[in-house]
Structure formats: C-alpha cells, structure tokens
C-alpha positions as a LaTeX table, in Angstrom:
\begin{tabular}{lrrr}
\hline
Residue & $x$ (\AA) & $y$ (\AA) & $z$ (\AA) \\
\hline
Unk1 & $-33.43$ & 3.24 & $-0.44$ \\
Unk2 & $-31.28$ & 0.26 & $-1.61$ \\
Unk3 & $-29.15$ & 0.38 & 0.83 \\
Unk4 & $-31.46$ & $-1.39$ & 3.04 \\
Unk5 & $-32.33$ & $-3.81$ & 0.76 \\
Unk6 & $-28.48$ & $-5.43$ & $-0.20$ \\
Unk7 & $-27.79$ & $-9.45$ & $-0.04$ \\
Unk8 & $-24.17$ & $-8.98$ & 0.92 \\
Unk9 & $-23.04$ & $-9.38$ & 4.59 \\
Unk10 & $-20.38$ & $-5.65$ & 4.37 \\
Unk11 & $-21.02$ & $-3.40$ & 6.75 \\
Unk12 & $-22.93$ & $-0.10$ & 6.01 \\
Unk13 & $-20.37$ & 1.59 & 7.25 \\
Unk14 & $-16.99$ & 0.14 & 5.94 \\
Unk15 & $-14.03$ & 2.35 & 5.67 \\
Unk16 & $-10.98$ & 1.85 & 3.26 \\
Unk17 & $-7.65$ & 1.33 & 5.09 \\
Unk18 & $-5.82$ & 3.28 & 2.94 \\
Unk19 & $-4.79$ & 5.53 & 5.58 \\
Unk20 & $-3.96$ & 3.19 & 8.16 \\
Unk21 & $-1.57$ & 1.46 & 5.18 \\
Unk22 & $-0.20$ & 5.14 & 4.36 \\
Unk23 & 0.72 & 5.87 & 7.46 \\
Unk24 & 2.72 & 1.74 & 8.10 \\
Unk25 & 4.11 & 2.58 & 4.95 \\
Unk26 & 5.67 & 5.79 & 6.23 \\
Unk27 & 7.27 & 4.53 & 8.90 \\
Unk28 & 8.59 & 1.87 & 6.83 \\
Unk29 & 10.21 & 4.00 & 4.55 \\
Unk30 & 11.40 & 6.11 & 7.61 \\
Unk31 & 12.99 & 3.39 & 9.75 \\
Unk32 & 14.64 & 1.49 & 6.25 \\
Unk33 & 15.85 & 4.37 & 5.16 \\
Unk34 & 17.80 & 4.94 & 8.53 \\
Unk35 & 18.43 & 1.30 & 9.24 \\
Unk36 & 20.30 & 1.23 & 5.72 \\
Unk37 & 22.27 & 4.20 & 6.32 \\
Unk38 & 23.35 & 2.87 & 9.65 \\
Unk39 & 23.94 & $-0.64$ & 8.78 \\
Unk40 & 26.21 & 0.95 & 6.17 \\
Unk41 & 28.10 & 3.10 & 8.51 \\
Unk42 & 28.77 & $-0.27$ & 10.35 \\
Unk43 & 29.61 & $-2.22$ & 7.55 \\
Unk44 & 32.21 & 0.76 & 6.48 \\
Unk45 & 33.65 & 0.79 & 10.02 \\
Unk46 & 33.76 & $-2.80$ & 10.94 \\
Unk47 & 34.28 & $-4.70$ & 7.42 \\
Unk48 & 31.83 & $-7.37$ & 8.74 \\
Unk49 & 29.30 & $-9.02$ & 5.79 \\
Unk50 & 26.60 & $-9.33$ & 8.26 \\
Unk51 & 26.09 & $-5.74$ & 8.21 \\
Unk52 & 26.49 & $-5.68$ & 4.50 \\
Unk53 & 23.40 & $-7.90$ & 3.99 \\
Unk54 & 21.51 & $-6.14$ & 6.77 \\
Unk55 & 21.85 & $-2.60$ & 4.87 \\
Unk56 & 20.33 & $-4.35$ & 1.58 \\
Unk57 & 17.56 & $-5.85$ & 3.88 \\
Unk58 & 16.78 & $-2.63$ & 5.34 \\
Unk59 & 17.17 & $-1.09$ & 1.88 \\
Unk60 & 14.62 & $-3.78$ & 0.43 \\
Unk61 & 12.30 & $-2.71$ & 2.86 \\
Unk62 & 12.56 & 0.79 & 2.16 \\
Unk63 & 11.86 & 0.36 & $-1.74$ \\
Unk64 & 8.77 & $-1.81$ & $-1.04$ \\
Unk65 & 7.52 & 1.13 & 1.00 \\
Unk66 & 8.14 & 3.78 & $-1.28$ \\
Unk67 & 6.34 & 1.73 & $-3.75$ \\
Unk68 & 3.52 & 1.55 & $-1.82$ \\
Unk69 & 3.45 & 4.92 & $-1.36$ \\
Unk70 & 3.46 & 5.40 & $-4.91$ \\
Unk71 & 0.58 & 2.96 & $-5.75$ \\
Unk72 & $-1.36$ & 4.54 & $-2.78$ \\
Unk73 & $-1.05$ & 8.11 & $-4.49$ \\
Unk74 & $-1.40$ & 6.59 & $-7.91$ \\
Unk75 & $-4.74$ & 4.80 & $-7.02$ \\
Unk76 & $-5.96$ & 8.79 & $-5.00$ \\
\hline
\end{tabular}
C-alpha cells in the first residue's frame, strides 16, 4: 500500500477544517448582521458618529463572512 511508504511528515489521518471554518463563519455572519442593525438603531437614536462607524465595522464583518460562506460552498 503506498500509504505506508510516503516521505511527507502529514498525518494519515488529517481532516479538512472546512467545517470548523463553516460553522466561525456562521456565527460571524450572525452576530455582524445583528451588531449592524443595532449599532444603527443607536446611531438613529443618539446621532453619535461612533456608532455610525461601529455599524460599518460590524457590517464589514458580516460581508467577509458571507463571502466565506460563499467560497466554502463554491469550493463543495
């Protein structure tokens, strides 16, 4: 078998993260998704910038993750 006989120092056994990076990227999308709605709110209600540049943060964040997402289906 030439599995026995390889030079490289991987494991036999190696698994892919892609789960483990499907599931971060979730949660991601999740919590910037409701971080930019509610940083909005604030923003609306309180005039302040700091909450303005929060919401695109958290917005930012959310758009990387969905792109993830998308790659990680893409690459399925």
């Amino acid at each position: 078998m030439w599995l026995r006989n390889r030079a490289g120092t991987e494991p036999v056994t190696a698994r892919s993260p892609l789960r483990a990076r499907r599931i971060l990227s979730l949660v991601a999308l999740v919590l910037g998704m409701a971080a930019a709605v509610l940083f909005a709110v604030l923003a609306a209600n309180t005039g302040a910038e700091v909450w303005r540049w929060e919401a695109a943060i958290a917005a930012v964040v959310a758009v990387v993750a969905a792109a993830d997402l998308a790659l990680l289906r893409r690459r399925r």
